[in-house]
C-alpha positions in Angstrom: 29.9 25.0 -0.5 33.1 24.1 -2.9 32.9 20.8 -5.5 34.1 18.7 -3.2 31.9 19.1 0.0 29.2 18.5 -2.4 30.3 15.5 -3.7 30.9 14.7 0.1 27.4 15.8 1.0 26.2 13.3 -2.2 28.2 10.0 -1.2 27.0 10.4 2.5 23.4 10.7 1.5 24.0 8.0 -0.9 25.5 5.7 2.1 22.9 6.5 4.4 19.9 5.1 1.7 21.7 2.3 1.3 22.4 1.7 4.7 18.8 2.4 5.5 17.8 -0.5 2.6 20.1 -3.1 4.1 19.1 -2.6 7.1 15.6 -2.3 6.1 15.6 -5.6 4.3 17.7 -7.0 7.3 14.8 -6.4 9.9 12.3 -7.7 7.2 14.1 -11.1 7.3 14.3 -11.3 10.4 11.0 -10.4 11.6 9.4 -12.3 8.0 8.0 -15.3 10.3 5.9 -12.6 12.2 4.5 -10.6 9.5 1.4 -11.9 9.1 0.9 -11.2 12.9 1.8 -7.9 11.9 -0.7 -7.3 9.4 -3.2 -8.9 11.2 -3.1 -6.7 14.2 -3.2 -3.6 11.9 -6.4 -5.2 9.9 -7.9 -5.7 13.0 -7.3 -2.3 14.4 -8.1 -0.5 11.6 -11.7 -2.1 11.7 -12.5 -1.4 15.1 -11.0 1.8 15.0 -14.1 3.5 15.3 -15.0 1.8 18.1 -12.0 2.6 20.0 -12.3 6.1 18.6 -15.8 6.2 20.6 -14.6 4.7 24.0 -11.5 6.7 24.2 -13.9 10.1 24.0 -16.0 8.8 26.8 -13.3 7.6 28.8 -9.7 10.0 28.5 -6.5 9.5 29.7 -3.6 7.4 29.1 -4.2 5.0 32.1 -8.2 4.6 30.3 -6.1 4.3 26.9 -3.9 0.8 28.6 -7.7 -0.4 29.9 -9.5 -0.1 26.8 -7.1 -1.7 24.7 -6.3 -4.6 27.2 -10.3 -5.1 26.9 -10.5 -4.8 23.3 -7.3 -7.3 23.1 -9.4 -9.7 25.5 -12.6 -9.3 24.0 -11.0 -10.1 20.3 -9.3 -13.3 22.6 -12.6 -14.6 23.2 -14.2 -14.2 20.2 -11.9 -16.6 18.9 -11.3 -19.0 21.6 -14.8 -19.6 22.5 -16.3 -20.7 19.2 -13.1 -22.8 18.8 -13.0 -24.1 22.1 -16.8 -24.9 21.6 -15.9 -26.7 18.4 -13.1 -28.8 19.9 -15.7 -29.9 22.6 -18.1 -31.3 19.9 -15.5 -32.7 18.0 -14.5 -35.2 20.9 -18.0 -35.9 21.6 -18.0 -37.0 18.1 -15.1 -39.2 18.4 -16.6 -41.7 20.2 -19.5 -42.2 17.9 -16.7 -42.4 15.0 -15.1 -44.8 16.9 -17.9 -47.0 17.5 -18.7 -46.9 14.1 -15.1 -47.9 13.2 -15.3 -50.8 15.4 -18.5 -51.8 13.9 -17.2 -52.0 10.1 -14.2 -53.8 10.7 -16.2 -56.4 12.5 -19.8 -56.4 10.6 -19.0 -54.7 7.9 -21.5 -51.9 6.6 -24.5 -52.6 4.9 -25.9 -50.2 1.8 -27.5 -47.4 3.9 -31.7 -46.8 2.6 -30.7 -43.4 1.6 -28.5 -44.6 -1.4 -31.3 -46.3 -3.7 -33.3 -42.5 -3.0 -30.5 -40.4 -4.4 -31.6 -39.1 -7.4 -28.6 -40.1 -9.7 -25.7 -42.2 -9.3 -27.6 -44.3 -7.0 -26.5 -48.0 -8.5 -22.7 -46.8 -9.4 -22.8 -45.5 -5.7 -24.3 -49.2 -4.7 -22.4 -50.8 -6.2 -19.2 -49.6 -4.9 -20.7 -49.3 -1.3 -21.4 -52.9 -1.7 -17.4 -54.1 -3.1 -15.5 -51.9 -0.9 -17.8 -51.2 2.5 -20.4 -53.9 2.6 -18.1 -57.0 4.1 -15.6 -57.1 7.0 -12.6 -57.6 5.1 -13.1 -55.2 2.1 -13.9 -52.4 5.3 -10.9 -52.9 7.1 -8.7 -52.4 3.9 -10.7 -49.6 3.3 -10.1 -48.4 6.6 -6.7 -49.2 7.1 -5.5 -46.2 5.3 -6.6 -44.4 8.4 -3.6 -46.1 10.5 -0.7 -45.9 8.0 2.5 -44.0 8.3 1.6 -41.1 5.9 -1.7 -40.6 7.7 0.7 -40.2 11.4 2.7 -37.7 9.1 0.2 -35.9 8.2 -1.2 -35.6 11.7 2.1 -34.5 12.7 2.4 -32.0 10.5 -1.2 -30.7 11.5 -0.2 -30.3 15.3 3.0 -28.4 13.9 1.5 -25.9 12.0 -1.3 -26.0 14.9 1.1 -24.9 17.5 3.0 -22.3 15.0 -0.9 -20.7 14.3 -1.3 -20.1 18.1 2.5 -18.6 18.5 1.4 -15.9 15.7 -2.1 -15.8 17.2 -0.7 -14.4 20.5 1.5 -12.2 19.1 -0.8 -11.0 16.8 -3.3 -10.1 20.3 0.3 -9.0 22.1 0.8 -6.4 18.5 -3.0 -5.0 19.0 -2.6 -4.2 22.5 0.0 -2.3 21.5 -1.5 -0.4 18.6 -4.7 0.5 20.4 -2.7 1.8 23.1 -0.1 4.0 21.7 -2.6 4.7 18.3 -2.8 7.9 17.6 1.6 8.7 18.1 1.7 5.7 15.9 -0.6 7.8 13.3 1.5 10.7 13.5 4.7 8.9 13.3 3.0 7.0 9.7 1.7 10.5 8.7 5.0 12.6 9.3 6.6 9.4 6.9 4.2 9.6 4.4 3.9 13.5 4.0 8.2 13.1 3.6 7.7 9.9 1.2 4.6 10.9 -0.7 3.2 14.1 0.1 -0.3 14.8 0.0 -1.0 11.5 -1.9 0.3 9.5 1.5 -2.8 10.4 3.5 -5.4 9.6 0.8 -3.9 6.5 0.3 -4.2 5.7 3.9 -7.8 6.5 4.3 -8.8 4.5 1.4 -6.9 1.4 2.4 -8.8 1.5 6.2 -11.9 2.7 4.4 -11.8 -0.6 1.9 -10.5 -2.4 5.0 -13.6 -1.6 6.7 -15.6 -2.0 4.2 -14.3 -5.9 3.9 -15.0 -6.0 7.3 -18.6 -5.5 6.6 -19.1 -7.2 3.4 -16.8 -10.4 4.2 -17.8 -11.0 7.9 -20.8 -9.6 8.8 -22.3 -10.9 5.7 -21.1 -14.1 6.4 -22.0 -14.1 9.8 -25.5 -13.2 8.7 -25.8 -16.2 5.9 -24.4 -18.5 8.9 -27.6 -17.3 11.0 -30.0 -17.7 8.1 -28.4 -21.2 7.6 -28.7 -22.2 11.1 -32.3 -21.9 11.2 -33.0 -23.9 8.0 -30.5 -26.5 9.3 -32.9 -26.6 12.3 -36.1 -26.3 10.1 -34.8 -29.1 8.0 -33.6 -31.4 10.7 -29.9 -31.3 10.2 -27.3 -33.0 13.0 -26.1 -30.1 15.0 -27.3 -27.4 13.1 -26.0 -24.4 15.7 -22.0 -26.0 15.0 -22.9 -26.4 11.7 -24.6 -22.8 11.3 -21.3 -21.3 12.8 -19.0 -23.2 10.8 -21.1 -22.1 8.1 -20.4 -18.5 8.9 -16.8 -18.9 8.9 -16.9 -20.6 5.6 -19.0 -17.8 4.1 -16.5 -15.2 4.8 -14.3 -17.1 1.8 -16.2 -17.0 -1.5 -17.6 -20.5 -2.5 -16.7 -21.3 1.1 -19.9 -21.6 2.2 -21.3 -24.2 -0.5 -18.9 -26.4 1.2 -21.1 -26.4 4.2 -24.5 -26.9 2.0 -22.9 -30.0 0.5 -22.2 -31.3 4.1 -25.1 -30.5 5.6 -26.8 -32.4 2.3 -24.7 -35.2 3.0 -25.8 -35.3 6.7 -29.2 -35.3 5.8 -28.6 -38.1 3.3 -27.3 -40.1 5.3 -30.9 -40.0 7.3 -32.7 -40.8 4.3 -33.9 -37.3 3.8 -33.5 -36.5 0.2 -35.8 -33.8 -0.2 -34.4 -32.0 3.1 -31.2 -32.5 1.2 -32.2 -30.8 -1.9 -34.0 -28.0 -0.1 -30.8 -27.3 1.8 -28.5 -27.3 -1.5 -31.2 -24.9 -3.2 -31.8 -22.5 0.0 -28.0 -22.0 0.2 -27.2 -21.1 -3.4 -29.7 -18.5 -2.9 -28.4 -17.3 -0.1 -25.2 -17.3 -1.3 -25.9 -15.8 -5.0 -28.0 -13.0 -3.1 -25.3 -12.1 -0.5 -22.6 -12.8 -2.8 -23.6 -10.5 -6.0 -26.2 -8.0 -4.1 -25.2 -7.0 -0.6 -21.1 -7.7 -0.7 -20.4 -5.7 -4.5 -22.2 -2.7 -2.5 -20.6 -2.7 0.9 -17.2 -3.6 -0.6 -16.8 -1.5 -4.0 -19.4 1.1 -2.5 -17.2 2.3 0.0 -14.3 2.8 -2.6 -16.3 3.4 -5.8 -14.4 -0.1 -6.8 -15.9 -1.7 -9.6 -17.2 -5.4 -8.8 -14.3 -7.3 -10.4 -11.6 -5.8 -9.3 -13.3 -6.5 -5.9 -13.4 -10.2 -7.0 -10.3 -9.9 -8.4 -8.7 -8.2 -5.1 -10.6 -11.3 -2.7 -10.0 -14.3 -4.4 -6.4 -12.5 -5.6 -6.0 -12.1 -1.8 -6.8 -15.3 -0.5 -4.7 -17.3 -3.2 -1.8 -15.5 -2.6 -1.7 -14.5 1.4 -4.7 -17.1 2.5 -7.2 -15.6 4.9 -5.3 -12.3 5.4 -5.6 -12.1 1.6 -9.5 -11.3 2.1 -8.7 -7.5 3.7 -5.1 -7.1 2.2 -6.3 -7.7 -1.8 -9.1 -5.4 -1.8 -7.0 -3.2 0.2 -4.7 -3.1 -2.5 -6.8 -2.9 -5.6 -8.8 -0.2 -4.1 -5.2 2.1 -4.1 -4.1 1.0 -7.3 -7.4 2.4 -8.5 -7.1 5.3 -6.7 -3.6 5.5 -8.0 -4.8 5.2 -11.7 -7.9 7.8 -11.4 -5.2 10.2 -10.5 -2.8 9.5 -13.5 -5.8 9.1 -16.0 -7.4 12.6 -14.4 -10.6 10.4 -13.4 -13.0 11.2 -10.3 -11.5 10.2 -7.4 -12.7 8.9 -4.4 -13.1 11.1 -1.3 -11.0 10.0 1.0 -12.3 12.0 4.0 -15.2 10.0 4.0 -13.4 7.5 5.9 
């Protein structure tokens, strides 16, 4: 091969990259709006990989392969939809009583509820404003007037809009995992033929640590926090709190976000305040933090870290990272990503690094 057929050779390689990059960052444009469904799916079929993995073996065949991951699509489906649906339900039961109690201000006004003079501090500032802005007709219907202004309608709106944009991604997201646990293992050889060409050896090991911290998020994000929802649903029953199974689930939801859950305690407190129960109050507040500080710096640091070998702050650092930057899908994508860049680091350094196979 003469000079010039390799600088031929060179300037079509060269075109195809940057073909390849325009293109690339083309379909990333156009397909941005969808990427989070993208990711989503992947997270999701990471975790239940295993799973999968187990009903494939007892049930072969492509036609079994379309089945299982139709059910598994459903099942996740349900999960969701039910607890939400469920939530919806109580919420318009609600409305009524919220209603009523509307009606009832702007015509009585409120008077200071018994609980108030109990509350262990800021009982008379709380009074006292209770008494200037709640306590007469008038001064509750200017309160309550902010409820019916034109900001309010925009807000509501804008919730229905991003409402209706969650459920388009939602579906898409279910309409990506079918596909994914159907055609799974040629999509794993298609991603380990790229990787071997991209990266080499490296490629793989990266891959099995990010699903291993993936599922390792999985188990120290929502298990966990489904567990301190169950604990909390029982003391919310104990303790006499309004609806404590809703308020238990939503609970477990919230304690899949660090701090989320202490949200929920002060609620719940509230709730209880609002029924003159000030020591079921307190005992709520002080059961939760100890649910949370034992879940949150005990069982999470070892299912999370443990499975990588990542040291507890840079699983802090990769969750609350995560969730500020990417929101919810922040939770699996940060710890995800810190638990590579430490791999990545061991192996420049010459430090231990974590066996991969394992996942």
């Amino acid at each position: 091969m003469n000079d010039e057929d390799v600088i031929r050779e060179r300037v079509r390689r060269i075109g195809r990259v940057t073909l390849a990059a325009l293109l690339g960052l083309l379909g990333l444009w156009i397909a941005s709006a969808f990427l989070p469904a993208l990711v989503w799916a992947v997270v999701i079929a990471v975790a239940i990989d295993p799973l999968r993995q187990r009903a494939v073996a007892r049930w072969p065949g492509p036609r079994a392969r379309t089945w299982l991951a139709a059910i598994g699509t459903t099942a996740l489906a349900l999960l969701v939809l039910i607890p939400l649906i469920l939530c919806i339900a109580e919420a318009a039961r609600e409305a009524h009583e919220v209603a009523t109690w509307v009606t009832v201000a702007r015509t009585h006004g409120l008077p200071v509820p018994g609980w108030v003079a109990q509350l262990p501090v800021g009982s008379h500032a709380l009074a006292g404003w209770w008494q200037e802005n709640l306590t007469t007709p008038e001064a509750a219907s200017l309160q309550l007037q902010h409820w019916r202004n034109a900001e309010w309608l925009a807000r509501t709106q804008l919730i229905g809009s991003n409402v209706l944009h969650r459920a388009v991604i939602f579906g898409f997201t279910l309409l990506t995992l079918f596909f994914l646990l159907r055609d799974r293992d040629a999509i794993l050889a298609q991603c380990h033929a790229a990787s071997d060409r991209m990266l080499g050896p490296a490629g793989e090991r990266i891959a099995l640590l990010a699903a291993l911290s993936i599922r390792g998020t999985i188990d120290g994000l929502v298990l966990v926090g489904i567990g301190e929802g169950a604990v909390m649903g029982v003391v919310y029953l104990v303790l006499g709190v309004p609806h404590p199974l809703l308020l238990g689930a939503v609970t477990a939801i919230a304690a899949m976000i660090p701090f989320g859950a202490a949200v929920m305690f002060a609620l719940a407190a509230v709730l209880l305040l609002a029924k003159s129960a000030v020591a079921g109050a307190i005992a709520v507040v002080v059961i939760g933090l100890i649910v949370v500080a034992i879940a949150d710096h005990f069982i999470r640091p070892i299912l999370i870290g443990g499975a990588t070998r990542l040291p507890f702050l840079w699983v802090l650092i990769g969750i609350l990272g995560g969730v500020e930057t990417l929101g919810l899908l922040g939770l699996f994508v940060g710890p995800a990503t810190m638990a590579v860049l430490i791999m990545l680091w061991r192996d420049f350094v010459g430090a231990p690094v974590v066996d991969a196979e394992a996942a």
